[in-house]
C-alpha positions as CSV (number, residue, x, y, z in Angstrom):
1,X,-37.1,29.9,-47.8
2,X,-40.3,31.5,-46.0
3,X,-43.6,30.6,-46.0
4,X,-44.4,33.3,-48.5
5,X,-42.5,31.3,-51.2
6,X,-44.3,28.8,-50.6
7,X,-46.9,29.5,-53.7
8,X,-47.5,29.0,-56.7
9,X,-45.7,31.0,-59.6
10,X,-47.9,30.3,-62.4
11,X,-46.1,27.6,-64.4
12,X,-47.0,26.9,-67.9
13,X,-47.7,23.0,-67.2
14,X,-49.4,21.6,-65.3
15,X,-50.6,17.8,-63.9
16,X,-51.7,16.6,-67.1
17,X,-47.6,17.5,-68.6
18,X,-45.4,14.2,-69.6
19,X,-41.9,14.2,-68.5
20,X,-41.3,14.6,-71.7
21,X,-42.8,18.1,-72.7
22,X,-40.8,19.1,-70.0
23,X,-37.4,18.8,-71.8
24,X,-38.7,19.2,-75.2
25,X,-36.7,21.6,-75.8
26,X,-33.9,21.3,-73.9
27,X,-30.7,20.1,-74.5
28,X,-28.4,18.6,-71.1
29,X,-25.7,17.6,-73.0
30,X,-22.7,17.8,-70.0
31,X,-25.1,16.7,-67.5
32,X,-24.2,14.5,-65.0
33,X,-27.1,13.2,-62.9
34,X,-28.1,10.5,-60.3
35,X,-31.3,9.1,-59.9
36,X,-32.1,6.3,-57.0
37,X,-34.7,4.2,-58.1
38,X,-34.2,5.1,-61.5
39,X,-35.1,1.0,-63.1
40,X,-38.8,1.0,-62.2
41,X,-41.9,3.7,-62.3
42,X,-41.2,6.9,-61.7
43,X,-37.7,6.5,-61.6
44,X,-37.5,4.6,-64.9
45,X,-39.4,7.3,-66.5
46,X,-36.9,10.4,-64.8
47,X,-33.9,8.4,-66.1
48,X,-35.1,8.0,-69.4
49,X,-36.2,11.6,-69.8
50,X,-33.0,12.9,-68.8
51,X,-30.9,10.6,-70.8
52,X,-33.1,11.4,-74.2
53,X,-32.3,15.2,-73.4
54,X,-28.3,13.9,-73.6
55,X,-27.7,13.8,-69.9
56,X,-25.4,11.1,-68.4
57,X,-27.5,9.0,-66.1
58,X,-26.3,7.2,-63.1
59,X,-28.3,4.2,-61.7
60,X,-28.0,3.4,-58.1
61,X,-29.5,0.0,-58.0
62,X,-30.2,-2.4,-55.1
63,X,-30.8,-5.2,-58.2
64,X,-28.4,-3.7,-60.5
65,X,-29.2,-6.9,-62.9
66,X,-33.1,-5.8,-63.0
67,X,-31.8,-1.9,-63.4
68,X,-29.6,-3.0,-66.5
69,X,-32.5,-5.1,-68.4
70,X,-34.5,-2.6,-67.9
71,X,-32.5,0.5,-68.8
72,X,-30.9,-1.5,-71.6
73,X,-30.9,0.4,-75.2
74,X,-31.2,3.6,-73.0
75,X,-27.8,5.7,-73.9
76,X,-26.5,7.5,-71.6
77,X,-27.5,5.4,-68.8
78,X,-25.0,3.2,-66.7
79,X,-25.8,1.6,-63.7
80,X,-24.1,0.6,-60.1
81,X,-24.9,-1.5,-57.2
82,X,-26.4,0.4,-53.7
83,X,-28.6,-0.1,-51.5
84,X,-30.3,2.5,-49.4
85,X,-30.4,0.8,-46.5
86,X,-27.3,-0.7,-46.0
87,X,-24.9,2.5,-45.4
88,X,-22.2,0.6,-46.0
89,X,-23.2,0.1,-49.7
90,X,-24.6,4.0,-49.8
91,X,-20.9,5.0,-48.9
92,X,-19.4,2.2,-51.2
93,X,-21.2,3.8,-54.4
94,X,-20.5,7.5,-53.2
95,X,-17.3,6.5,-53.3
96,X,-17.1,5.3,-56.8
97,X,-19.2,7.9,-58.5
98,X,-17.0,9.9,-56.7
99,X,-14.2,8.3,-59.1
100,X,-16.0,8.4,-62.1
101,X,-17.1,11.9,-62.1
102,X,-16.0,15.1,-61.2
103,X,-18.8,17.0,-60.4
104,X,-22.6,15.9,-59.9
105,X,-25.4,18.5,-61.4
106,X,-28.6,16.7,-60.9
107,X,-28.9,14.3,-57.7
108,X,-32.7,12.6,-58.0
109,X,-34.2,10.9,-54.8
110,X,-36.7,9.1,-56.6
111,X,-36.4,5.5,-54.9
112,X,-38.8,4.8,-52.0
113,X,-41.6,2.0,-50.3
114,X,-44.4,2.4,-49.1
115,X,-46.8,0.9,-46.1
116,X,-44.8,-1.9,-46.0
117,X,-44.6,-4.5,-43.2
118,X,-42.8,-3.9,-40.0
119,X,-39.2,-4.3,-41.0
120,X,-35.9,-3.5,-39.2
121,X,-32.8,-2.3,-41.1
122,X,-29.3,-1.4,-39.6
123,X,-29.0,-0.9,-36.5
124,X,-32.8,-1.7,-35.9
125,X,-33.7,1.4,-38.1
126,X,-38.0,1.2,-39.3
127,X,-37.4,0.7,-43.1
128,X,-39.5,3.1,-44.4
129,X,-37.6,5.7,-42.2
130,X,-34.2,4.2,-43.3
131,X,-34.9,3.4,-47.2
132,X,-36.8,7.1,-48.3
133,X,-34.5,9.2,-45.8
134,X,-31.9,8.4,-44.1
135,X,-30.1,6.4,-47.4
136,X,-31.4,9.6,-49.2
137,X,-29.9,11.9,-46.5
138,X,-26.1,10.0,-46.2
139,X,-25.9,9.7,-50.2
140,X,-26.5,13.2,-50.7
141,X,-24.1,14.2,-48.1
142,X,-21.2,12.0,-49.3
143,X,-21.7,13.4,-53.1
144,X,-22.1,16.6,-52.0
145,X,-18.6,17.8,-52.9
146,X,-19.4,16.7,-56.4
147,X,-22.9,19.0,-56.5
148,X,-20.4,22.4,-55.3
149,X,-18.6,21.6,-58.4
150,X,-20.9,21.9,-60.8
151,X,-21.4,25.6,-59.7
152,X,-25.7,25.1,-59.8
153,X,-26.6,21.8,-58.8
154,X,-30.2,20.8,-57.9
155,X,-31.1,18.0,-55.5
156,X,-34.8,17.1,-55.9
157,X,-36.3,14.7,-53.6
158,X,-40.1,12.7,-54.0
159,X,-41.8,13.0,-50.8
160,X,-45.8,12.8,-51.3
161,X,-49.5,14.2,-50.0
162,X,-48.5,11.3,-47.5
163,X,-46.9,13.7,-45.2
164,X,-49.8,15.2,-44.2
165,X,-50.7,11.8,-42.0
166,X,-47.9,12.7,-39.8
167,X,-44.9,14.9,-38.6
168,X,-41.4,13.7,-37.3
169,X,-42.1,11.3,-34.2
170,X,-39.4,12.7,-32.2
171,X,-40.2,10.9,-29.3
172,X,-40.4,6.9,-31.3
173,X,-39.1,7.8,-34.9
174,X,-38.5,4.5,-34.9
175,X,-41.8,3.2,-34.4
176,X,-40.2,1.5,-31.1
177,X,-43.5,1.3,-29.1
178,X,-45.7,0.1,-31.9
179,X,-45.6,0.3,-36.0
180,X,-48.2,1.6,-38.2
181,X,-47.0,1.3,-41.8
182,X,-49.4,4.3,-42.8
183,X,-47.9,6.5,-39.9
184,X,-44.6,5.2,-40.9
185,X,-44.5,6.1,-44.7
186,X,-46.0,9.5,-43.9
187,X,-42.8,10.6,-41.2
188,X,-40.5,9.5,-44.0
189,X,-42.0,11.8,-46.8
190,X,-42.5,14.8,-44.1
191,X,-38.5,14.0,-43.5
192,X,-38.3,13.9,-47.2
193,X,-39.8,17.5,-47.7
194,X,-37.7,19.0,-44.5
195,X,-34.7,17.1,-45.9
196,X,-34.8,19.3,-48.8
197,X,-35.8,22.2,-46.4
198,X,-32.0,22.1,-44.9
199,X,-30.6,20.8,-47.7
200,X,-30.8,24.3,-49.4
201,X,-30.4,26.4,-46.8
202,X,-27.1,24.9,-46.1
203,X,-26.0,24.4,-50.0
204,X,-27.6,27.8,-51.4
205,X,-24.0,29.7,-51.4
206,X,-22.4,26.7,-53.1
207,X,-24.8,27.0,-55.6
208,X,-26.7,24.3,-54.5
209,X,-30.4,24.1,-54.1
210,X,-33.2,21.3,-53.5
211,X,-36.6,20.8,-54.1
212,X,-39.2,17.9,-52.8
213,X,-42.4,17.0,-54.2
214,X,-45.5,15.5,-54.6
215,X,-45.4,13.2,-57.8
216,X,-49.2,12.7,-58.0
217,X,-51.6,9.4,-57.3
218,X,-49.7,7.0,-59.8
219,X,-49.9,2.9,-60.0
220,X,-46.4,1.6,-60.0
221,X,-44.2,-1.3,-58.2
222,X,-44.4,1.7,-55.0
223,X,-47.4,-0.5,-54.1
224,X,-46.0,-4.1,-54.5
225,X,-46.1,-5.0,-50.9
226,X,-50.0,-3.9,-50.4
227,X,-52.2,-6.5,-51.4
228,X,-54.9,-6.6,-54.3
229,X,-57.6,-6.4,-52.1
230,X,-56.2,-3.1,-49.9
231,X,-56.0,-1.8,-53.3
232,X,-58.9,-2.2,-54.2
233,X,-60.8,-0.9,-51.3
234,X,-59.1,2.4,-51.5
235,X,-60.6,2.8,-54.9
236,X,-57.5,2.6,-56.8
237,X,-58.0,-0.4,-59.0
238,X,-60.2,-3.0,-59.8
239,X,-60.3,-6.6,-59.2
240,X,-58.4,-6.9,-62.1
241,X,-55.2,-4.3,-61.0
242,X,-56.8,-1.6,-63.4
243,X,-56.2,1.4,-62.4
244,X,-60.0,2.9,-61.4
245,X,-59.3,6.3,-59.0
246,X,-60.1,9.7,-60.0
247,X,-57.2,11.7,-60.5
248,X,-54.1,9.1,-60.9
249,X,-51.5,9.9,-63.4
250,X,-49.6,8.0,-65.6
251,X,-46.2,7.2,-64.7
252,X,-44.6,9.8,-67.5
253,X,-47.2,12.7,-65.6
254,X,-45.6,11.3,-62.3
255,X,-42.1,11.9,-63.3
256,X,-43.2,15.2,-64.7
257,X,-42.4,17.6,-61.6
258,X,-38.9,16.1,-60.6
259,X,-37.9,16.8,-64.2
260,X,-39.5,20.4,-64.1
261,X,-37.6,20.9,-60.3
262,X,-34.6,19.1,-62.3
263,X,-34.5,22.1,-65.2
264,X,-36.7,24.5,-64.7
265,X,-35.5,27.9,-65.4
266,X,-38.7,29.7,-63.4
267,X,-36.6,28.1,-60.1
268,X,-33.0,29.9,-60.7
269,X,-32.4,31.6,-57.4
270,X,-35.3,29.1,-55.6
271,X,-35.1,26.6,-53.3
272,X,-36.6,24.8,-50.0
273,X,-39.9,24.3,-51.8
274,X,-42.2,22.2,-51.6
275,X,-43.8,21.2,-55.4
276,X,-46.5,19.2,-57.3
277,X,-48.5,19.6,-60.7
278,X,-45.1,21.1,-62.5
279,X,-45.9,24.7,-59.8
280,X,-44.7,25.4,-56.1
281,X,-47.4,24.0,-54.4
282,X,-49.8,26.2,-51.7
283,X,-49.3,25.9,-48.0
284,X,-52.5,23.9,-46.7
285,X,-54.5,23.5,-43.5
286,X,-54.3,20.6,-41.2
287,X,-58.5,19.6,-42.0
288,X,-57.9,19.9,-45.5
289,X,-57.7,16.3,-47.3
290,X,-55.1,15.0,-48.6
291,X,-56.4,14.7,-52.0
292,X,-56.5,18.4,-52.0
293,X,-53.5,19.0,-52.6
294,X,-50.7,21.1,-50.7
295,X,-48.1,21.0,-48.2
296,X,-48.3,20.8,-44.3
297,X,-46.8,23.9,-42.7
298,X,-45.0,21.5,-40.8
299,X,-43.2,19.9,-43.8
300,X,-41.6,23.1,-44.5
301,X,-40.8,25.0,-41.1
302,X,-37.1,25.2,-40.9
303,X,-37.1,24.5,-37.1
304,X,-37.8,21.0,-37.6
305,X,-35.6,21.1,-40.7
306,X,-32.5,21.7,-39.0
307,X,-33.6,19.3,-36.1
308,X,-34.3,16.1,-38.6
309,X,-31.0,17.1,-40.0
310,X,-29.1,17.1,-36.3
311,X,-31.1,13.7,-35.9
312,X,-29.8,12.3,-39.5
313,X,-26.1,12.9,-38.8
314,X,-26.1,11.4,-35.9
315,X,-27.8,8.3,-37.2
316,X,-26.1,7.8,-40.1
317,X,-22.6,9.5,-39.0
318,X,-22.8,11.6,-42.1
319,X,-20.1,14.0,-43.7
320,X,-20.8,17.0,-42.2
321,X,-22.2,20.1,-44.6
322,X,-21.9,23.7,-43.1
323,X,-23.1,26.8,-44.5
């Protein structure tokens, strides 16, 4: 991927699109795909998408009993235990949808949190950094024998405009010296975006390409540790949890650009890119707001790419992936 790529193509949908035009017409019977996160918001609404276009859907769940109420009458769908944070359990499930299936077409990175409280994970991992990367990063690595198989897999990953707050801390990715949860949950979407970055220039002659994304502003449980009131001083609801901002989506326009990275046909022979609105998104400058739209050129240089991904095998003590 180069910068120049980084544009957009002119896509016939755009932020306003439900997860479900996307696939209107398409059918995925044959489809195997994963999707973290896949019980709640934007997750729920990606699982449910692909499984009413006749994929099989796999459910990594760290409450598999939640996942299965709420998934339940869903065909297609099965869930299994996991949690992204405990790599231990992330190998564990690799393992056995290693088992089930024999190759992997679609692998969704939907799950995440956001701002949360200071919290340590593994071997005193930050859990922002830990649960939207690093889980993300060892899960995709362990199926990714399953993704060659399919002979034009697609890994899509949600990062978010929340990159823009911050690059990779190489020097306290950790948060070590002091945490800021706003800091924090903007290094783990730009690792999200240069995740994908590496991802596809390492799986392109496998057949293997990734996207990331911006999902759009969009109320759901990613916001159940910030508190009413923090909520409602960023203008997003109202005293009463209503959703009041300009320019939030529903959860089925959230889901909307995963499933168009997911099957899109205007993205054979893409990859590395950075998307939002159902379009490759524009490179944008560091004074631009976040609102604006875009991606950070730092997001997307393949430098730091291939540096997080260095830094993410020897955290997580990954299978290795070579070009």
């Amino acid at each position: 991927m180069t910068i120049t790529a980084q544009q957009p193509l002119g896509s016939p949908f755009s932020a306003a699109t439900r997860a479900s035009d996307i696939v209107a017409d398409r059918d995925l019977s044959g489809r195997t795909a994963v999707v973290t996160g896949g019980y709640s918001g934007l997750g729920l609404e990606t699982a449910r998408t692909l499984a009413a276009a006749r994929a099989r859907v796999i459910v990594p769940a760290r409450r598999p009993d939640v996942a299965r109420a709420a998934l339940q009458g869903v065909p297609g769908c099965e869930v299994v235990a996991m949690d992204l944070t405990d790599l231990g359990s992330v190998r564990s499930t690799a393992a056995h949808i290693r088992e089930s299936v024999d190759r992997l077409d679609l692998l969704m990175a939907t799950a995440g949190v956001m701002a949360i409280p200071e919290r340590r994970v593994g071997p005193g991992w930050e859990g922002q950094f830990a649960a939207n990367h690093l889980g993300h990063f060892a899960l995709a690595c362990e199926l990714y024998p399953l993704l060659v198989a399919a002979g034009g897999a697609r890994v899509v990953v949600n990062s978010s405009a929340g990159h823009t707050l911050t690059g990779i801390r190489r020097h306290d990715p950790h948060f070590r010296t002091g945490y800021d949860k706003w800091l924090a949950y903007g290094q783990s979407k730009t690792a999200n975006a240069l995740f994908a970055v590496h991802l596809d220039v390492l799986g392109r002659d496998d057949g293997v390409r990734a996207f990331a994304l911006h999902p759009g502003k969009i109320i759901t449980g990613l916001q159940r540790e910030m508190a009413l009131q923090e909520q409602i001083d960023r203008g997003w609801v109202d005293e009463h949890g209503n959703v009041i901002g300009a320019g939030f989506k529903t959860a089925s326009q959230g889901a909307a650009t995963g499933v168009w990275a997911a099957t899109s046909p205007l993205l054979d022979g893409r990859g590395g890119l950075y998307l939002e609105n159902c379009d490759i998104a524009r490179v944008s400058t560091p004074d631009e707001p976040m609102d604006d739209g875009g991606v950070r050129a730092y997001a997307i240089d393949p430098d730091e790419a291939a540096r997080l991904w260095d830094l993410s095998v020897a955290a997580t003590g990954a299978p290795p992936i070579t070009r």
